[in-house]
C-alpha positions in Angstrom: 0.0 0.0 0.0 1.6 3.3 -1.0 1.4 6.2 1.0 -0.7 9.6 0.0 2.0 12.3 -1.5 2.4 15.6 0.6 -0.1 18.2 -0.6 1.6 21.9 -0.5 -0.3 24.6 -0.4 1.6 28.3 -0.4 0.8 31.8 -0.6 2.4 35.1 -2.2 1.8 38.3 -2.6 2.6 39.8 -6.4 3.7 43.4 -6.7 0.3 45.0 -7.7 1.8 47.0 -11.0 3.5 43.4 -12.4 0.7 41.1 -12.5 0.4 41.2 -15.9 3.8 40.2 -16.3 4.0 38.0 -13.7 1.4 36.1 -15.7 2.9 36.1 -18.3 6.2 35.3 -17.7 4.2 31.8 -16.5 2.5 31.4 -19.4 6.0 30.0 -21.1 8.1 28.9 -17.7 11.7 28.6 -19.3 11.7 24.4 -20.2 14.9 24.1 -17.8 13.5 25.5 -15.0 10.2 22.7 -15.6 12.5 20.4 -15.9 13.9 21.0 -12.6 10.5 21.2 -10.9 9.7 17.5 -12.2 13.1 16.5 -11.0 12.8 17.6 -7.9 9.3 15.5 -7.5 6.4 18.0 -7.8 3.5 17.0 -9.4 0.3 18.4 -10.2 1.7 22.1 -9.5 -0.8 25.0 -10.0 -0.7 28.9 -9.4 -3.6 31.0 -8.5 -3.6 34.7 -9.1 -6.2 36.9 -7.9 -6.8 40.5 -9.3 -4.7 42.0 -6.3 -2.0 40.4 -6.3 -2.7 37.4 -3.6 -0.9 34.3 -5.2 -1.8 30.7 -3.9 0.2 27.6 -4.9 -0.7 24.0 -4.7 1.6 21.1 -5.9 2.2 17.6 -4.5 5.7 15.5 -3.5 6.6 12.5 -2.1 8.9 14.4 0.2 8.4 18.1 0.6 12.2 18.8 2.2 13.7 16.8 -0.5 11.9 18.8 -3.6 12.8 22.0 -1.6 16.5 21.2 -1.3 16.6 19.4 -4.9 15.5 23.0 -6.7 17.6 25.2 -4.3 20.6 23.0 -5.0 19.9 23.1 -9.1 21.7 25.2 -11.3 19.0 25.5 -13.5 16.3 27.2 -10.8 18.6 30.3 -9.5 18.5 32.5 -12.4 14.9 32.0 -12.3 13.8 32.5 -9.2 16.0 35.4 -8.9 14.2 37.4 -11.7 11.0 36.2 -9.5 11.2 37.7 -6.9 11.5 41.0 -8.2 7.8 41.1 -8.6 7.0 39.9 -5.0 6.1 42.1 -2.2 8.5 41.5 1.3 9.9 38.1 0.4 13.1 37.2 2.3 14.5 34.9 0.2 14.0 33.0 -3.5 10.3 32.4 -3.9 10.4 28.9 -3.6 12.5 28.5 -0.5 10.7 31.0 1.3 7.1 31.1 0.4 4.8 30.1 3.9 2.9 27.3 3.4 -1.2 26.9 4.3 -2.4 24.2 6.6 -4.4 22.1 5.3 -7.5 21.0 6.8 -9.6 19.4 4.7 -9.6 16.9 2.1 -12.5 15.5 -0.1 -10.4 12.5 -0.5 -9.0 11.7 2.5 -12.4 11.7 4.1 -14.2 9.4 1.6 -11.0 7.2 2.0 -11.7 7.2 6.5 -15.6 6.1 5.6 -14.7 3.1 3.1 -12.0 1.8 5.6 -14.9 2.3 8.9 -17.3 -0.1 7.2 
């Protein structure tokens, strides 16, 4: 029986005046740089942007602290997430590394799963 991946949910807040940009520059990620994420052992990896900036991230990993230190050790990520984080407001670090997650406390699936395994 395999074990559930690690669902990541993160939040971000885009400079107001670059969201355009911002979306755009995501709209063609550089292939290296997807690449890297896959190596690293994200999956399923969305952004949310709404209209004032607030940007929510959801991906999921087999192991959260090994993705993390997989992209921050890759040369392909740096030049990347340093032209990134120009467009964030207050972030004390590359985007990635220093993002703050969400708790998450509730899952559709999860629950379904408990009830099957209770009968």
């Amino acid at each position: 029986m395999s074990s559930s991946p690690t669902r990541v949910c993160f939040h971000l807040q885009v400079k107001p005046h670059r969201l355009a940009e911002y979306a755009e520059r995501h709209a063609a990620v550089w292939p290296d740089m997807l690449l890297a994420i896959e190596a690293a052992g994200r999956r399923n990896y969305s952004l949310f942007l709404r209209e004032d900036g607030l940007l929510i991230g959801y991906y999921e990993t087999d192991d959260d602290a090994a993705a993390q230190a997989a992209l921050e050790a890759d040369l392909r990520t740096a030049a990347w997430e340093a032209q990134m984080s120009e467009f964030f407001v207050t972030l004390g670090g590359r985007p990635d590394q220093s993002a703050p997650r969400l708790a998450e406390v509730f899952n559709l699936e999860d629950q379904l799963t408990a009830i099957v395994a209770a009968d």
